[in-house]
C-alpha positions as CSV (number, residue, x, y, z in Angstrom):
1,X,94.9,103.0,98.4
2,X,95.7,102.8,102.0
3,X,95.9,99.7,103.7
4,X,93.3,98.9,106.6
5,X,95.6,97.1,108.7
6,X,96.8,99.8,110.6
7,X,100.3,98.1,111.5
8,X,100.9,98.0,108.0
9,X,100.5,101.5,107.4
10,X,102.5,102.2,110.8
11,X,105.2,100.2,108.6
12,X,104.6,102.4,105.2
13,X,104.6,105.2,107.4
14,X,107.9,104.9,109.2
15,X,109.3,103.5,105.4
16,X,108.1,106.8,103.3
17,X,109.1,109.1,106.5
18,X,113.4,107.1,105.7
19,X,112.7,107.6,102.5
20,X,112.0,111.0,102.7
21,X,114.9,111.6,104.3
22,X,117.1,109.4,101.9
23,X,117.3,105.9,104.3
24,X,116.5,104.1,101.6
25,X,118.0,100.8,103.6
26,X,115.6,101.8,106.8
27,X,112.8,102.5,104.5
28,X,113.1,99.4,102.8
29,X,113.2,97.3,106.3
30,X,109.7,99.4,107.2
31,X,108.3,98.7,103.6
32,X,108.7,95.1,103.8
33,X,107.2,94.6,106.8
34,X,104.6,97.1,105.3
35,X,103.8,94.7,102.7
36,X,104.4,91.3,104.7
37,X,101.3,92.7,106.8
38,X,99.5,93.2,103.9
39,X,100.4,91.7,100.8
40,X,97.8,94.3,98.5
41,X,99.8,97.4,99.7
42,X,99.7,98.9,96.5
43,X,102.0,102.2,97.8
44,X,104.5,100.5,100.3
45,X,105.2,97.8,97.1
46,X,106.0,101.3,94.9
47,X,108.1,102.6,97.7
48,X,109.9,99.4,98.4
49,X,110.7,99.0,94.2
50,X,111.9,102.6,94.3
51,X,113.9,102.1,97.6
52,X,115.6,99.1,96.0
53,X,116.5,101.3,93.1
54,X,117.7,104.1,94.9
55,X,120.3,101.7,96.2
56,X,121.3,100.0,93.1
57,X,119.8,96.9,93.6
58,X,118.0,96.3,90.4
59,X,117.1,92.5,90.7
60,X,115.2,92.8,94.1
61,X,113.5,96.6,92.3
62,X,112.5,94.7,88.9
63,X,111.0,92.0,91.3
64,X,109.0,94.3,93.7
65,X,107.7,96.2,90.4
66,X,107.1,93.0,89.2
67,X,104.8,92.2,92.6
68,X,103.3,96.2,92.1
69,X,101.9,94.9,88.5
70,X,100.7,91.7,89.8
71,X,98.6,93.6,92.3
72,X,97.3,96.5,90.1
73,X,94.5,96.9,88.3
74,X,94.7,100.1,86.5
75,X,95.8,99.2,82.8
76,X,98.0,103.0,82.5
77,X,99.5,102.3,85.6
78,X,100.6,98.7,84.7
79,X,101.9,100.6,81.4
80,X,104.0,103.1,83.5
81,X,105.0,100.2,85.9
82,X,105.8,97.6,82.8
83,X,108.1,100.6,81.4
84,X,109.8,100.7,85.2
85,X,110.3,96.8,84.6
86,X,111.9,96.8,80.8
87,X,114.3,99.9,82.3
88,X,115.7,97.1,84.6
């Protein structure tokens, strides 16, 4: 779900458009911001886990999936993001 503070989705915007384009440092200085502005950002915490992946840093990734399956309340996604966790 989108976030209703609109800086924050400026933020996730800017992040998804780096990681789109394979910045996945840029994207992950938007996304954090993203989720600083609002800590519920269910989308800009799966970017930023994925951005941390995509460059190799699997402790900061297994801890933003880690925040994603705090935050979520859908019991398949929390299966799919658990699985993202144990791959770490």
């Amino acid at each position: 779900m989108p976030s209703s503070d609109l800086t924050a989705r400026m933020y996730f915007d800017q992040g998804q458009t780096a990681f789109t384009r394979g910045d996945f440092a840029g994207a992950e200085e938007y996304l954090k911001k993203a989720v600083e502005k609002d800590p519920q950002y269910h989308e800009a915490h799966r970017f930023l886990a994925e951005s941390y992946e995509k460059q190799g840093f699997a402790h900061r990734a297994k801890r933003a999936w880690e925040r994603l399956h705090r935050i979520t309340r859908d019991t398949s996604e929390q299966a799919e993001i658990k699985k993202r966790i144990d791959a770490l």
